[in-house]
C-alpha positions as CSV (number, residue, x, y, z in Angstrom):
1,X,80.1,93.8,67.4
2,X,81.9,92.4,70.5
3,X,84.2,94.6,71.9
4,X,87.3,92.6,73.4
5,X,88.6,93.4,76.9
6,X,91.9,92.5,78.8
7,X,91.5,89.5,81.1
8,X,91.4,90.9,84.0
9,X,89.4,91.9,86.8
10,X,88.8,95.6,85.4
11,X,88.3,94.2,81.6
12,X,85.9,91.2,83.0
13,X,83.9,94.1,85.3
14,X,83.5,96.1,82.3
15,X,82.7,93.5,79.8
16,X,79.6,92.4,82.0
17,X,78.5,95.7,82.6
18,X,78.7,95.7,78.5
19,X,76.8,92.4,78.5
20,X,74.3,93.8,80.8
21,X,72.6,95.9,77.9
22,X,74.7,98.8,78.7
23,X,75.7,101.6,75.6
24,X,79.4,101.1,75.3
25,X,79.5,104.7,72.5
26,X,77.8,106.8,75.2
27,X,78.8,108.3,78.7
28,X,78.1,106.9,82.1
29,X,78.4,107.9,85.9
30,X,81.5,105.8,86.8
31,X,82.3,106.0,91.0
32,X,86.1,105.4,92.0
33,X,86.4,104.9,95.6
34,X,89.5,106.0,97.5
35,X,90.0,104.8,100.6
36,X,91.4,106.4,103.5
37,X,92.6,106.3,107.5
38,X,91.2,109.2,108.9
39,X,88.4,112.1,108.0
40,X,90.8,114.5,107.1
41,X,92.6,112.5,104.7
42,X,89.2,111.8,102.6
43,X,88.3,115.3,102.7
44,X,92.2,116.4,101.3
45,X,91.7,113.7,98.4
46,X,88.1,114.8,98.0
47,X,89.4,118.8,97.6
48,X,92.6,117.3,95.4
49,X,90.0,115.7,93.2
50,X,87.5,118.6,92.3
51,X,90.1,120.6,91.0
52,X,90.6,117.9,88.3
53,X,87.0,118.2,87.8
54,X,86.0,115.0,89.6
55,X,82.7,115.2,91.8
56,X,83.2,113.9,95.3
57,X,81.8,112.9,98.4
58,X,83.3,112.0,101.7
59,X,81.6,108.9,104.0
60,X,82.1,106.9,106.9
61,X,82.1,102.7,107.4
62,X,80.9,102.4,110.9
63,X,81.4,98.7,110.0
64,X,78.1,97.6,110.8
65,X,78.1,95.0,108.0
66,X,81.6,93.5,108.9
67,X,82.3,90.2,110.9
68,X,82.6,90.7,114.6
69,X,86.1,90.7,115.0
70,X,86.9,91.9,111.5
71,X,88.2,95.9,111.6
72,X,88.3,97.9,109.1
73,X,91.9,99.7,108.6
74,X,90.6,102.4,106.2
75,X,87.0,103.3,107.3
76,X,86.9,106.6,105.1
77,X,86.0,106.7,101.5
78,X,86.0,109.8,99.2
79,X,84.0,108.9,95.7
80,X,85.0,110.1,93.1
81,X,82.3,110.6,90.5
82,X,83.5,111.3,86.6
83,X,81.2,111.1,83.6
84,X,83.2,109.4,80.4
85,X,83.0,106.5,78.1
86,X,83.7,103.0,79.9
87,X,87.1,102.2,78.6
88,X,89.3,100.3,79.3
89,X,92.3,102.6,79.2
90,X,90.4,105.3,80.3
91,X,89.7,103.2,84.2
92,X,92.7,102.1,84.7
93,X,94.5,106.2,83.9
94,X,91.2,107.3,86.2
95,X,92.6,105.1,88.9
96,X,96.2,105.6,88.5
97,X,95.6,109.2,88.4
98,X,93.6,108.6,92.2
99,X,96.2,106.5,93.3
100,X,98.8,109.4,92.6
101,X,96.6,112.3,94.7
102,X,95.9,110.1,97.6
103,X,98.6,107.7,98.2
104,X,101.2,111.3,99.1
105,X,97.9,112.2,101.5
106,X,97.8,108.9,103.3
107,X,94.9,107.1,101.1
108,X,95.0,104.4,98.0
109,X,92.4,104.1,94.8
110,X,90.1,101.6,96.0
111,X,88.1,100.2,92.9
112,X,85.5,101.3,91.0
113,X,81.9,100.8,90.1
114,X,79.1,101.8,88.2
115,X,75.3,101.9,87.0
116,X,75.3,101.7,83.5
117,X,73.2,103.6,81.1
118,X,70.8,100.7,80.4
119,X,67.4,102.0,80.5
């Protein structure tokens, strides 16, 4: 059975991750990135987050893999990692849910990604 998804960016990212063998009925490790300006605005998002029982993880872009003259405005990235079915409905209240914590902190949702559960 083909499931349908909205034409979109998020619905075409999850429908190949669906074509790519993965199990649609079971859970998955599914990473939203929330970008941010400064260290201690990741690590507020990142404390904001666990209490909603996300995992997370605070990094640093040194921007070694940008352009030369490209900079990056929001080098800090807390990742958010939540287990749960790969919906549609389900990524986009994840994300608005992200957006609502960080963008009062300084920081804005910044996409999403994930491995599957294709063996």
């Amino acid at each position: 059975m083909s499931q349908e998804y909205p034409d979109d960016l998020d619905g075409q990212v999850i429908r190949s991750i669906a074509e790519d063998g993965n199990d649609m009925t079971q859970p998955m490790d599914v990473e939203f990135h929330v970008a941010a300006a400064t260290e201690e605005i990741a690590d507020a998002i990142a404390d904001a987050v666990e209490k909603l029982g996300y995992e997370s993880y605070v990094t640093f872009d040194d921007g070694e893999d940008a352009e030369e003259d490209e900079e990056i405005p929001d080098p800090w990235t807390c990742t958010c990692l939540k287990t749960m079915l790969l919906e549609y409905d389900a990524i986009m209240a994840a994300q608005a849910e992200l957006d609502a914590i960080a963008k009062p902190l300084g920081g804005y949702a910044d996409g999403w990604g994930t491995f599957g559960n294709a063996e």
